[in-house]
MARLOSE-261032 format. One record per residue (C-alpha): x, y, z. Coordinates in steps of 0.25 Angstrom, whole numbers, padded with zeros to 4 digits, always signed. Each point is the difference from the previous one (the first is absolute). Last residue first. Example, Ala and Ser with C-alpha at 12.3 -4.5 7.8 and 13.67 -1.06 7.14 Angstrom:
2
+0055-0004+0029-0006-0014+0002
This chain:
139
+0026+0055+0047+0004+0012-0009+0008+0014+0004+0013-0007+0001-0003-0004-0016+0000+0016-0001-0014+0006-0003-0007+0010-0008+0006+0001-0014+0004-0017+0001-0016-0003+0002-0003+0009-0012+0010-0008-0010-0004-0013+0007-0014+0003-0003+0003+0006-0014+0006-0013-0004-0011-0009+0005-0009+0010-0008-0012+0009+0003+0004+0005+0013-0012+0004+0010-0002+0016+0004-0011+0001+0009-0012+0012+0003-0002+0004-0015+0002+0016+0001+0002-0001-0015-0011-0006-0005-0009+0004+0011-0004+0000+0014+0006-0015+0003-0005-0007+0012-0009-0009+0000-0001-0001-0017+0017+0000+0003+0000-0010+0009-0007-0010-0006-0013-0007+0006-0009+0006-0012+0007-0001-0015+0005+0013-0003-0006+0008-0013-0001+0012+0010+0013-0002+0006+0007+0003-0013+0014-0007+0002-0007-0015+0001-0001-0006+0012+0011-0003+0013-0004-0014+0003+0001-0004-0014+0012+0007-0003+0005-0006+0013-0004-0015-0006+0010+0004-0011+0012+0004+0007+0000-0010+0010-0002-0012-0007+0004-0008+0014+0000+0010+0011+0009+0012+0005-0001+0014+0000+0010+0011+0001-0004+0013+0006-0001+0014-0002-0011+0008+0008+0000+0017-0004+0003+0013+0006-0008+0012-0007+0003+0010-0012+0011-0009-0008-0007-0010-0007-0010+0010-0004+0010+0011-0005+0007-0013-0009-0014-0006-0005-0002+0015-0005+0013+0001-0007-0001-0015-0005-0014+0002-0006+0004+0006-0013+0008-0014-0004+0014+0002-0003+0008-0003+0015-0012-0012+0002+0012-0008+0004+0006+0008+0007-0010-0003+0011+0009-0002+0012+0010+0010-0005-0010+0011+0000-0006-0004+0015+0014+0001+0006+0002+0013-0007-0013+0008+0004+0003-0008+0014-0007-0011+0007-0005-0001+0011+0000-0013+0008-0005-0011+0008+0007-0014-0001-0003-0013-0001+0007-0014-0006-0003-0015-0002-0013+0003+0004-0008-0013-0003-0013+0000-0009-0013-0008+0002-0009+0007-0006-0004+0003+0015+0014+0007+0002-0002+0010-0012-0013+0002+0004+0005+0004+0014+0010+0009-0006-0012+0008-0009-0008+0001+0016+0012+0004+0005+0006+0012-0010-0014+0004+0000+0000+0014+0006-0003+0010-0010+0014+0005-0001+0006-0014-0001-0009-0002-0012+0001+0011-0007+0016+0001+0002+0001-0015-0006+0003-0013+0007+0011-0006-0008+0001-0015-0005+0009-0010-0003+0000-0013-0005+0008-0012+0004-0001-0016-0006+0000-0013+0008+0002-0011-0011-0007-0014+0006
């Protein structure tokens, strides 16, 4: 049996409206293990070099200022077909269209402001997970 990681932030909007433990506790009752947890506040910078990825694309500026404006979750999760049963728990980007139970139709408040982040790759997720945390970090 493969154990795969994934990772996932607790966004500003989300944090700010007080659901960091209700969204963790959906996280643990889907049967995820926190390998790693940390709260935090990223910078303008911080939040730019995360998503460098999205460098070209006309959200990336306001994906940046939102990233940064408030302190944020990060951690790393743990679970067999992690990356793709956490897209499931999560929902669909556009909370509207999300299926009900996930997080983002419980949570989000818009497509940007979208309660979770959740990677979309194996790769990404060890990418991601290595941004945040140091293997000392993680049990």
């Amino acid at each position: 049996m493969k154990t795969d990681i994934t990772f996932t932030m607790v966004k500003p909007d989300a944090v700010n409206s007080g659901h960091i433990g209700l969204i963790l506790d959906k996280i643990t009752k889907a049967g995820f293990k926190f390998v790693a947890i940390k709260y935090t506040h990223l910078t303008i910078e911080q939040a730019g070099a995360f998503y460098e990825v999205h460098q070209e694309r006309p959200f990336y500026r306001d994906l940046v200022t939102f990233m940064s404006s408030g302190p944020i979750v990060a951690a790393i999760l743990q679970k067999e077909n992690a990356v793709a049963d956490f897209r499931k728990l999560i929902g669909t980007t556009d909370p509207s269209k999300a299926d009900e139970g996930t997080i983002r139709k419980a949570f989000a408040k818009s497509i940007q402001e979208n309660a979770v982040h959740g990677s979309d790759s194996n790769e990404n997720a060890t990418i991601e997970a290595s941004f945040f945390f140091s293997n000392f970090e993680r049990f």
